[in-house]
N, C-alpha and C positions, 0 to 999 in steps of 0.2 A: 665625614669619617673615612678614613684609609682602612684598607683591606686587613685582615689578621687569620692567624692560624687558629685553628682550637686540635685538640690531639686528643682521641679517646681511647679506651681497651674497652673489648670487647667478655664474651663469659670465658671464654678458653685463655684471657690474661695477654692477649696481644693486644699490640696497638696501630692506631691510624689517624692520619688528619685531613682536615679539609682545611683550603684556602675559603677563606668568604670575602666576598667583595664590600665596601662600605653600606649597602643595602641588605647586608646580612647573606645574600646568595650564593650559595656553597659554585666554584667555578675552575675548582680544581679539588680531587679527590685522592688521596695517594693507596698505594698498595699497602697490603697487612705487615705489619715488621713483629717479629717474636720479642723485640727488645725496646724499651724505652728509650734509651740511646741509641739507637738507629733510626727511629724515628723523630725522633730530635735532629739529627744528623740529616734524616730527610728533609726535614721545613729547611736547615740552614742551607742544604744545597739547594733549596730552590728560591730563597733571599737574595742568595749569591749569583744566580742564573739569571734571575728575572731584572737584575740590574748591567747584564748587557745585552743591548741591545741590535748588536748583530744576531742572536738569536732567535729574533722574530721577523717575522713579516708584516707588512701593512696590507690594507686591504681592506672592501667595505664592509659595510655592517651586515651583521648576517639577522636574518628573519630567526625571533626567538625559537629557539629547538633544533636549530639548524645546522649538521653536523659539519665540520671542516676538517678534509683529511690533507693530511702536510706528507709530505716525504722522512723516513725515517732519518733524525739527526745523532744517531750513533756517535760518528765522530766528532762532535759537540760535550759528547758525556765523559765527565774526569770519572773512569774509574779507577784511578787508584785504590782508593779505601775500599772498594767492592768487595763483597765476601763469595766467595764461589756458590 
């Protein structure tokens, strides 16, 4: 099974997603968005992200819970459509 999104709201009526990996293991979490189309908008820029792969780095496996800090990729992020 391949990885998929699921997208929930919360009590206050915002929303958020998580990627899950084909073992169901949530392995990306996104931030709260006030709008259903922003989070929508979210999952597709990160579709769109995760298929190039200048974006990432290789490296070996990490021991489960094991955090890995990257340098900030700023200049990688289209914000046009950004809302201030």
């Amino acid at each position: 099974m391949t990885g998929y999104f699921d997208l929930t709201s919360n009590d206050a009526g915002h929303y958020s997603f998580n990627l899950r990996a084909g073992n169901h293991e949530v392995i990306l979490t996104s931030q709260v968005y006030k709008r259903k189309t922003a989070a929508l908008a979210g999952i597709e820029a990160v579709r769109e992200s995760s298929a190039l792969v200048d974006r990432f780095e290789e490296g070996p496996i990490r021991a489960a819970g094991e955090i890995r800090r990257q340098a900030p990729v700023r200049d990688q992020v289209d914000n046009r459509n950004a809302h201030p």
